[in-house]
C-alpha positions as a Markdown table, in Angstrom:
| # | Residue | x | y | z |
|---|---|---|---|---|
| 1 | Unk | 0.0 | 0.0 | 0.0 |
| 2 | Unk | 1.3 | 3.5 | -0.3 |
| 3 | Unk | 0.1 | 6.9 | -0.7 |
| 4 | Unk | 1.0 | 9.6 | -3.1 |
| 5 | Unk | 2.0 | 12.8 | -1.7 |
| 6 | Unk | 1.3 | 15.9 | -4.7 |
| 7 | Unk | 4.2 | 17.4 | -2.6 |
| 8 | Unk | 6.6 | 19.5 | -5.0 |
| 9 | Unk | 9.4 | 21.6 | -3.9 |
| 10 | Unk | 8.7 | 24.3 | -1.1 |
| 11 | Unk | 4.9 | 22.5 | -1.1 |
| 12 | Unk | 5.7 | 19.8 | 1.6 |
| 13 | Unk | 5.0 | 21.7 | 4.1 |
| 14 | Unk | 1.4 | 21.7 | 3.6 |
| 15 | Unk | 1.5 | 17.9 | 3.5 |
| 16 | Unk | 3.4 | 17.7 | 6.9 |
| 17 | Unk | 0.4 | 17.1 | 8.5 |
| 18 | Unk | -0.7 | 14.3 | 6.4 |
| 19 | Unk | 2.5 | 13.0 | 6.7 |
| 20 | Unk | 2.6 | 12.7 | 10.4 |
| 21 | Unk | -0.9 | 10.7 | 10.1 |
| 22 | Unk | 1.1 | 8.6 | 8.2 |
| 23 | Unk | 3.9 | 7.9 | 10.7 |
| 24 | Unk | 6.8 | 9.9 | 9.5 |
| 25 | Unk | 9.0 | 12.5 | 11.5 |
| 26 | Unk | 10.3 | 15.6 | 10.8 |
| 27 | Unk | 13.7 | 13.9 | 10.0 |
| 28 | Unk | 12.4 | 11.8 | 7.4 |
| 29 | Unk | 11.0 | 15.2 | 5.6 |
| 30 | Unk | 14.2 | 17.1 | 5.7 |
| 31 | Unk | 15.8 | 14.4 | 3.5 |
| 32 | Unk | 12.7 | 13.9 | 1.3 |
| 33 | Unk | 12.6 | 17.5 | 1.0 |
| 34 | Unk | 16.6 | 17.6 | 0.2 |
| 35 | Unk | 16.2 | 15.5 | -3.2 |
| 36 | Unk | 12.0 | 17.1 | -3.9 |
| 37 | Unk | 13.0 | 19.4 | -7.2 |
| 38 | Unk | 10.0 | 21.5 | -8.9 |
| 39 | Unk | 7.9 | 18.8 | -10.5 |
| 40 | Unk | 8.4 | 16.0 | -8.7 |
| 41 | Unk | 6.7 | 14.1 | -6.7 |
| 42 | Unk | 7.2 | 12.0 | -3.7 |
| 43 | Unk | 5.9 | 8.8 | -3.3 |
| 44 | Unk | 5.3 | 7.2 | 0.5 |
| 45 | Unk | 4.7 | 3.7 | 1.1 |
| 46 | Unk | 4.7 | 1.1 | 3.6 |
| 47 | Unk | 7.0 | -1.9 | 2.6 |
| 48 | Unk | 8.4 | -4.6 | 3.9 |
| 49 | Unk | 11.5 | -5.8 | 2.6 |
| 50 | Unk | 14.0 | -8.4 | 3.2 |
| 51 | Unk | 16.4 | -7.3 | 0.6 |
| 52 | Unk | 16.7 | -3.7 | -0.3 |
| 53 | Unk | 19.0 | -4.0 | -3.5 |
| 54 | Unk | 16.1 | -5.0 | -6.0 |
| 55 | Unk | 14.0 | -1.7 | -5.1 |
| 56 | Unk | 16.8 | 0.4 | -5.1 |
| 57 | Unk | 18.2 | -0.6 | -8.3 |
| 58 | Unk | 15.0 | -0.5 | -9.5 |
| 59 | Unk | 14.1 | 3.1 | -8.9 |
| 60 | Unk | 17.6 | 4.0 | -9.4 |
| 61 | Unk | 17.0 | 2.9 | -13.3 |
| 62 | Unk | 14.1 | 4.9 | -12.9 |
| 63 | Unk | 15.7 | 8.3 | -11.4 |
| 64 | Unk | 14.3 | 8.1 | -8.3 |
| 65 | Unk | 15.6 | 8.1 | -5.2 |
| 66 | Unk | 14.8 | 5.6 | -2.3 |
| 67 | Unk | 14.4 | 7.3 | 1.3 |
| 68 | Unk | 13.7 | 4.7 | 4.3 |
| 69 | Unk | 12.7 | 5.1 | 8.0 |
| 70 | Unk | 11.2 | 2.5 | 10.5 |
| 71 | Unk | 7.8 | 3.5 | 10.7 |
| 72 | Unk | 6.6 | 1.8 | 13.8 |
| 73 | Unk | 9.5 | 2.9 | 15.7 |
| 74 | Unk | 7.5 | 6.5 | 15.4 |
| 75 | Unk | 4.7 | 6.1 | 15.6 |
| 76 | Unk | 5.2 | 4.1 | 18.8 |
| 77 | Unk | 7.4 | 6.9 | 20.5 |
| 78 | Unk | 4.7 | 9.2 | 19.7 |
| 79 | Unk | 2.3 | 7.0 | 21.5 |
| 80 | Unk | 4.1 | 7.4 | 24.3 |
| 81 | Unk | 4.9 | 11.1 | 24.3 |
| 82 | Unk | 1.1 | 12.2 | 23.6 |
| 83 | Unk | 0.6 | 9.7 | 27.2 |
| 84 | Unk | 3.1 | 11.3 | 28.8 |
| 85 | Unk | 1.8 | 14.4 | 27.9 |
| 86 | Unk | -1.4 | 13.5 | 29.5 |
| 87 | Unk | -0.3 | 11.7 | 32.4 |
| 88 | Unk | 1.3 | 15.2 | 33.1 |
| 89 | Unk | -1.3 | 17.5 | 32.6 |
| 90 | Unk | -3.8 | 15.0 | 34.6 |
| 91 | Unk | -1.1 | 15.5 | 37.3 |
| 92 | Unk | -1.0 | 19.2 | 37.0 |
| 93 | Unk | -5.0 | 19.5 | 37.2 |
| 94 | Unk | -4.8 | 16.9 | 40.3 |
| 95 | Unk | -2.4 | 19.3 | 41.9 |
| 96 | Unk | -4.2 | 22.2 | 41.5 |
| 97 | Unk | -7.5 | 20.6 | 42.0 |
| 98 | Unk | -6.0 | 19.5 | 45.7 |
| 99 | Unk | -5.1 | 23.6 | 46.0 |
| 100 | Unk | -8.0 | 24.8 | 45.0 |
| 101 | Unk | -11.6 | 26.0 | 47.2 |
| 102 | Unk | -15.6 | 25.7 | 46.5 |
| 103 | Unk | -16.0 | 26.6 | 42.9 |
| 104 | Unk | -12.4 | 26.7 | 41.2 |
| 105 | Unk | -11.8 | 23.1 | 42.8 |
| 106 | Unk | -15.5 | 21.6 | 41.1 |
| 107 | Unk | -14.2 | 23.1 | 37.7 |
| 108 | Unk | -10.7 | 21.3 | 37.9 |
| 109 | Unk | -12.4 | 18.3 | 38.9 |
| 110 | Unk | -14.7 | 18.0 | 35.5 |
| 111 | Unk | -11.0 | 19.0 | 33.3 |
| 112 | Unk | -9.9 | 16.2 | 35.3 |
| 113 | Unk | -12.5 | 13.8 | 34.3 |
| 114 | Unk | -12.6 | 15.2 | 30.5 |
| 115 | Unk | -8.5 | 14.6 | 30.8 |
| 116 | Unk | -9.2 | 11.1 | 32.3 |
| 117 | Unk | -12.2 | 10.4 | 29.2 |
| 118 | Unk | -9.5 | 11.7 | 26.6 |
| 119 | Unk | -7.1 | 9.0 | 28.2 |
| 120 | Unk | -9.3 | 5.9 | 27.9 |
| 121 | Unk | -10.2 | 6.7 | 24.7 |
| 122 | Unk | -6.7 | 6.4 | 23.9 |
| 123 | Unk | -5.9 | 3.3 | 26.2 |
| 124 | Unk | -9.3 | 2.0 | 24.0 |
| 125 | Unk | -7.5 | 3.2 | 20.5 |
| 126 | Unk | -4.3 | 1.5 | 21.6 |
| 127 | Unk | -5.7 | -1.7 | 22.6 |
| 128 | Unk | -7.3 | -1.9 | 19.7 |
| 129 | Unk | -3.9 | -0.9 | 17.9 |
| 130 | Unk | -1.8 | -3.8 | 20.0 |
| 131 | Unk | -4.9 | -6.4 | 18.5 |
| 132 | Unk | -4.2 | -5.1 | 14.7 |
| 133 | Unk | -0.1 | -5.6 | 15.1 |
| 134 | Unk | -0.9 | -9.4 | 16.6 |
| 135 | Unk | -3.3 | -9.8 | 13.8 |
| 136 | Unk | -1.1 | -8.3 | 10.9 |
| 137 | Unk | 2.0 | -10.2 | 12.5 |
| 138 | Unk | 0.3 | -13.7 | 12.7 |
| 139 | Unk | -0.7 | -12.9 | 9.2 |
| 140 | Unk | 2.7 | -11.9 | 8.4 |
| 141 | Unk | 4.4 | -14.7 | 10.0 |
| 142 | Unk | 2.0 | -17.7 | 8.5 |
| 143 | Unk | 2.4 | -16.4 | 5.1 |
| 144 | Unk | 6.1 | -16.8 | 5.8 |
| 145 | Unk | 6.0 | -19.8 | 6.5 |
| 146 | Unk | 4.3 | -20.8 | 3.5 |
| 147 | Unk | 7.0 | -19.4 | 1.8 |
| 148 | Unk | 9.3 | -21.2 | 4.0 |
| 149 | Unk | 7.9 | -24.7 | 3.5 |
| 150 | Unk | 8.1 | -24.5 | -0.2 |
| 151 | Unk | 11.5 | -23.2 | -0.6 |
| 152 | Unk | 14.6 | -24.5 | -1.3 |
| 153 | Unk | 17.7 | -25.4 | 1.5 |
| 154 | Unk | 19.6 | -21.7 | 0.6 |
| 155 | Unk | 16.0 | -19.9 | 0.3 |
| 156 | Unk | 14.3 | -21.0 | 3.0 |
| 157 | Unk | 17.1 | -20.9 | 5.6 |
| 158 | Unk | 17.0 | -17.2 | 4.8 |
| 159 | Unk | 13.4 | -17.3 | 5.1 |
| 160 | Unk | 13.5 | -18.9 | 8.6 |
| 161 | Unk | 16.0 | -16.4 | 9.4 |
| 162 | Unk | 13.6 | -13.7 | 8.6 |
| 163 | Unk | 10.9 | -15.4 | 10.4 |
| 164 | Unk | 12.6 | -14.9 | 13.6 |
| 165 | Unk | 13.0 | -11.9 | 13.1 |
| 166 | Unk | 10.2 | -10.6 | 12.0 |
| 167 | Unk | 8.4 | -12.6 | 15.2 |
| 168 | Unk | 11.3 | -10.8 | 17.8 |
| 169 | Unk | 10.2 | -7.5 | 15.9 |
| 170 | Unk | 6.7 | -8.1 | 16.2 |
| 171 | Unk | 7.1 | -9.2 | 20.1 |
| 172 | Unk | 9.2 | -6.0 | 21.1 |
| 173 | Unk | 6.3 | -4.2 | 19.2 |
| 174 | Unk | 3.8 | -5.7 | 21.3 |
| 175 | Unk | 4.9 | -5.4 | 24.3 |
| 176 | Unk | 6.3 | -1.9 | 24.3 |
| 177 | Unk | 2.7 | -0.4 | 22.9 |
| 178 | Unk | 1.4 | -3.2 | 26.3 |
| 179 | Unk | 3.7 | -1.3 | 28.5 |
| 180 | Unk | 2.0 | 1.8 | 27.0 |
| 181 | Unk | -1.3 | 0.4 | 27.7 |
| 182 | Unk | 0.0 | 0.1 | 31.6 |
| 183 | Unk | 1.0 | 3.3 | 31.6 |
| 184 | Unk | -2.6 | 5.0 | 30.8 |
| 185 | Unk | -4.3 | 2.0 | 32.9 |
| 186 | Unk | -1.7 | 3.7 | 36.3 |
| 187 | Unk | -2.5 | 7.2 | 34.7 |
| 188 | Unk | -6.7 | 6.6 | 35.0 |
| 189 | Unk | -6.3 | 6.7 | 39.1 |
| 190 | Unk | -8.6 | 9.7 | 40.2 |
């Protein structure tokens, strides 16, 4: 899958924002943005390779330019700086709902709740998240070893290699998004 980004030069910047929907820093755009010359276009897709050489050749032939980054590495250390953020500002509302009198203190207490609501929906949204990665992964996984089982000795001892690593990726993935999860479950404590 990929999606086309009608981004020429001096032009990405109105795109950044569908770019970080995407999964994609601000690192990643400075180099796209490097080799982006008037009339070109960018092309953004999610692929998984085990061999980088053919695509590269490929779109060197072509006069393009291959720019990669590990997409679920950011998008998963954005997870956990928009939690962070909330845990925090639920902290600063506590505190000041603790300080506060009468009125002031029954205000805080409803930004506190509307925090709290904000931070289950996202505990919900990152559950659901954590489900889709197993799902995709399993998928992932069986397919490769379909693959693996109707190989050849060379082919499919690189497949099997791939296999584990794909399943260690897929594991770490889990279980730092699960850690994640913890962390909004601690952060829901009125």
């Amino acid at each position: 899958m990929g999606l086309v980004i009608g981004a020429a030069a001096g032009t990405i910047a109105g795109s950044l924002y569908d770019v970080a929907q995407i999964g994609v820093g601000g690192d990643f755009l400075a180099e796209v943005s490097k080799h982006l010359l008037p009339g070109k276009m960018a092309v953004v897709a999610e692929v998984d390779e085990g061999w980088v050489t053919p695509l590269d050749s490929r779109m060197e032939h072509l006069g393009g330019i291959v720019v990669r980054r590990a997409r679920g590495e950011f998008i998963d250390a954005q997870i956990e700086r928009e939690i962070e953020a909330e845990k925090a500002e639920i902290a600063k509302l506590k505190v000041g709902r603790d300080q506060a009198l009468g009125q002031a203190k029954a205000k805080l207490q409803v930004k506190i709740v509307a925090a709290l609501d904000r931070l289950m929906t996202r505990r919900d949204q990152l559950y659901e998240k954590i489900e889709a990665i197993k799902r995709e992964g399993e998928a992932k996984i069986k397919s490769m070893q379909e693959q693996a089982a109707k190989a050849k000795s060379e082919t499919k001892a690189k497949l099997e290699k791939r296999l584990v690593e794909v399943r260690t990726d897929q594991e770490a993935r889990v279980d730092k998004l699960s850690r994640a999860w913890q962390l909004v479950k601690e952060a829901a404590v009125i």
